[in-house]
C-alpha positions, 0 to 999 in steps of 0.5 A: 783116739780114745775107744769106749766099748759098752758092755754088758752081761744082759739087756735092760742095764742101761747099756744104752742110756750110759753109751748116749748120755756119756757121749754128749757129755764128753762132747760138752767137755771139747771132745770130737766124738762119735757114737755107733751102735753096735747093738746089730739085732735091736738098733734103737740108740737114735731114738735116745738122740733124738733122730727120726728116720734112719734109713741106712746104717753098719748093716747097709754099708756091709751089705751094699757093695761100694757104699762109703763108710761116710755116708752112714755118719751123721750129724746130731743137733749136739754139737761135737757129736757124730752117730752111726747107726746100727741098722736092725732092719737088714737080716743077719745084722746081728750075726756078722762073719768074721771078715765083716766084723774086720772090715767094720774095726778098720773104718771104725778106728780110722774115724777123725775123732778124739773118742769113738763110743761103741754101744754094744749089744748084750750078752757074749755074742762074736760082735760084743767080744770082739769089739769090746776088746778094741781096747784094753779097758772096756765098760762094763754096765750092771746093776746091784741086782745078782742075776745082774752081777752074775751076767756082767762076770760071766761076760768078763769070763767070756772076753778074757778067754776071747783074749787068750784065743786071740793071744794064741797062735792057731795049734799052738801049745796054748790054743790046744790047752784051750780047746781040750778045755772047750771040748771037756765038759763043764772044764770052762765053766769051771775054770780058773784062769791063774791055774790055765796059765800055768799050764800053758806056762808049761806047755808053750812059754812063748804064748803063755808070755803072750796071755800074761802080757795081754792080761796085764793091758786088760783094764776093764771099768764097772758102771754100777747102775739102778742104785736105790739106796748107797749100800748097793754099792757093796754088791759090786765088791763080789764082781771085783773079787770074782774077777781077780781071784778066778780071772786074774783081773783088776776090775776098776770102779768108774762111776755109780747111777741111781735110778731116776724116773726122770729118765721115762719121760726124757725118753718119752722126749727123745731127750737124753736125760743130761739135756732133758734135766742137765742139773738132775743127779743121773745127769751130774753122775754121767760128767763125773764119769766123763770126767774120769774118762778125760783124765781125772783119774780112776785110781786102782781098783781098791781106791776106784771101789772106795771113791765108789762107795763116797760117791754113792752116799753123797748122790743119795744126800743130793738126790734128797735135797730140795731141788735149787729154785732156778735163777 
């Protein structure tokens, strides 16, 4: 099973929009999947599918003792296509304890599927963190704005450092580097993760080669949303460089979106946009990176930011075509 954690470092970026769309793309493509919503405190992905009516989901099953996991997966008129809602609706959905958030991974990863999409909520919560790290390479979703940019950095900053905790032995070596880093003021916000390696090289080799090896598998993919025009694509490259210089990690480009207002009215439908308008361009964008995803190739981070910038002015070609007459 491929896991597809959505991320992003603030709300209104399209989070939700890639995590639907991306999903009946993949399943259109032959792939069994299943979409939750781990949006715990604003649950409203099936809106986007379409479904009416929920009334049991994550946050029923954890707090209704002896309900099957089962029962929360439902069918979608998609086929190929499973949902898991969220559930906003019961209290503390959004703030799980530590053995909740356990208990939901297991039964998420022992899903009969070949791709589990996870549609994550915003910002740096616990939730957020620890399921984007189910896998080495998450999916990070901004847009050209900077204050957008800035979010999706300091979410990356957030899960690396979650990573090097999670890589490090409670009062070991490591974890106290780290936590004389968390009680210093203004030490995080500072930080730069190559030079935090080597200090904890120093003090505790064994867990600095448990962080350098759990860095090396950390791959996270940038979805660029909201383009206007293709030189918004370049603002992209600071995210890439910040991420390389301060967290020691390669950041790879998976794919660029315009902004549509088709997608108002596909939503006003209750129609994902690669439905409501399969040939529209925002549609053609979410297969080619459906397409990445089932093994077309991402490229390294250089080659995946050039492929990038081709690919943003050939949408902006397309998107100013007259549109074929339909046969």
């Amino acid at each position: 099973m491929v896991i597809l954690p959505i991320g992003s470092g603030k709300g209104g970026v399209g989070k939700s929009l890639l995590a639907a769309n991306l999903s009946i793309a993949l399943a259109e493509a032959g792939q069994r999947v299943v979409l939750a919503d781990l949006d715990l405190g604003a649950s409203n992905l099936h809106t986007m599918l379409g479904i009416r009516g929920v009334r049991e989901g994550i946050g029923t099953f954890l707090t209704v003792p002896r309900m099957a996991f089962a029962d929360i997966l439902l069918p979608t008129e998609y086929p190929g296509l499973a949902f898991i809602p969220g559930d906003a609706e019961v209290p503390g959905a959004a703030n799980l304890k530590p053995a909740q958030r356990r208990r939901l991974a297991r039964h998420l990863e022992c899903l009969d599927c070949d791709c589990l999409v996870l549609d994550l909520g915003p910002g740096t919560g616990a939730v957020a963190l620890e399921f984007f790290l189910l896998t080495g390479s998450g999916i990070v979703v901004t847009t050209p704005a900077l204050t957008s940019i800035l979010n999706a950095y300091l979410f990356l900053k957030n899960v690396v450092f979650r990573l090097m905790y999670d890589s490090s032995p409670k009062d070991s070596g490591a974890w106290e580097v780290l936590e004389s880093m968390r009680r210093e003021s203004g030490a995080l916000q500072k930080a730069y993760v190559p030079r935090i390696l080597s200090r904890i090289a120093a003090e505790d080799p064994e867990s600095g080669r448990a962080i350098a090896a759990s860095l090396a598998r950390f791959k996270p993919l940038l979805v660029l949303n909201m383009l206007e025009q293709p030189g918004d694509v370049d603002r992209a490259d600071r995210l890439r460089r910040s991420a390389r210089e301060y967290l020691g990690v390669d950041l790879a480009h998976l794919g660029v979106m315009y902004r549509d207002e088709l997608q108002g009215l596909a939503l006003g439908s209750r129609l994902p946009i690669v439905r409501y308008k399969p040939r529209a361009v925002l549609s053609q964008e979410v297969r080619r990176i459906a397409g990445k995803l089932l093994g077309r190739g991402i490229g390294s981070s250089d080659e995946s930011f050039h492929l990038a910038e081709e690919e943003a002015e050939s949408d902006f070609r397309l998107a100013r075509r007259p549109e074929d007459p339909v046969p």
